[in-house]
N, C-alpha and C positions, 0 to 999 in steps of 0.2 A: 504494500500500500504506500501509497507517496500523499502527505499530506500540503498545504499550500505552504508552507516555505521549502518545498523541493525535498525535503529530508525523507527518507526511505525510512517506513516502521514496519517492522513484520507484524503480519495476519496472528491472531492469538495461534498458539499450538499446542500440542499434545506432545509431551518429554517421550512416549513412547512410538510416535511416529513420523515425526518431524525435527529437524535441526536448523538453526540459523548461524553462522558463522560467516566471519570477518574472512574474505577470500582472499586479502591481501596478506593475513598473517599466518595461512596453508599454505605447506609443500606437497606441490601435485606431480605427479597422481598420490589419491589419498591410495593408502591401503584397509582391508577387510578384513574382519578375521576371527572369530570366535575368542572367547576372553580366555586367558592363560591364569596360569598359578603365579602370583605374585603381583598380578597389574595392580599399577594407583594412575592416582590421575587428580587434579585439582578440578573438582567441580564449581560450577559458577557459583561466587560468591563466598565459597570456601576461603578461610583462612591460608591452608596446607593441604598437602595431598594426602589421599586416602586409599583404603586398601579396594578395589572393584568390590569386590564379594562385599564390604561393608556397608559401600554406597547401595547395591544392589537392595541390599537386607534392610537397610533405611528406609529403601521405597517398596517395600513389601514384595516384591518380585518372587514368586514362589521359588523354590529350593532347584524344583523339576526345569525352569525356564532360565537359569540363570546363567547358566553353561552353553545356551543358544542365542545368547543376545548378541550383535551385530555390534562389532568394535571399530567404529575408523579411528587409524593411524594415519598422522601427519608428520613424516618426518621418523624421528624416535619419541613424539608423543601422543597420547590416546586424545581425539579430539573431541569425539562424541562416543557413547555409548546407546544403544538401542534402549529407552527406558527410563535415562537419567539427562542430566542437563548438559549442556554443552561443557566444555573446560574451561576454565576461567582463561587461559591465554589466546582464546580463539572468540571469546565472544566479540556479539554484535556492540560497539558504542557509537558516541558522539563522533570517531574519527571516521567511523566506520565508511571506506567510499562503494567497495562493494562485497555485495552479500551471496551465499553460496548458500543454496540451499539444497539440504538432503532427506529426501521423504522417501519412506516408505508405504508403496501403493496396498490398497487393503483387497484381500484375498477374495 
């Protein structure tokens, strides 16, 4: 959505099938990949980075799905997670000039 002084706002979204990120501060191609043992990641707004499995468990994410969730990698870092918020170093702000958006289509 573009509102009257030009500024790009994203459409509300759903943390489980939608992402917004800052495509000036990804390294492309993103990569994909099922969540590994030991992933963190700084979710948006987070202080510090945290354990996936934790974040996961914070947003109730059942036990059976959590191992299936859809990981972009940016670089060597986890940018979005299928589920949970973007990373706090890829979000959308005030500088933000363009935006990348990764949806997933519903079955």
């Amino acid at each position: 959505h573009v509102i009257p002084n030009g500024r790009i706002m994203p459409e509300p979204f759903d943390d489980s099938r939608r992402a917004f990120l800052d495509a000036d501060r990804l390294a492309f191609p993103l990569r994909v990949r099922m969540p590994r043992p030991g992933d963190r990641y700084r979710p948006l707004g987070a202080s510090g980075r945290q354990k996936l499995t934790e974040a996961l468990r914070a947003k109730r994410v059942p036990v059976r799905e959590r191992d299936r969730k859809a990981v972009f990698v940016s670089g060597d870092e986890i940018a979005w997670v299928e589920g949970l918020p973007v990373a706090e170093a890829f979000k959308v702000g005030p500088a933000t000039r363009r935006i990348f958006v990764i949806e997933k289509k519903r079955s």
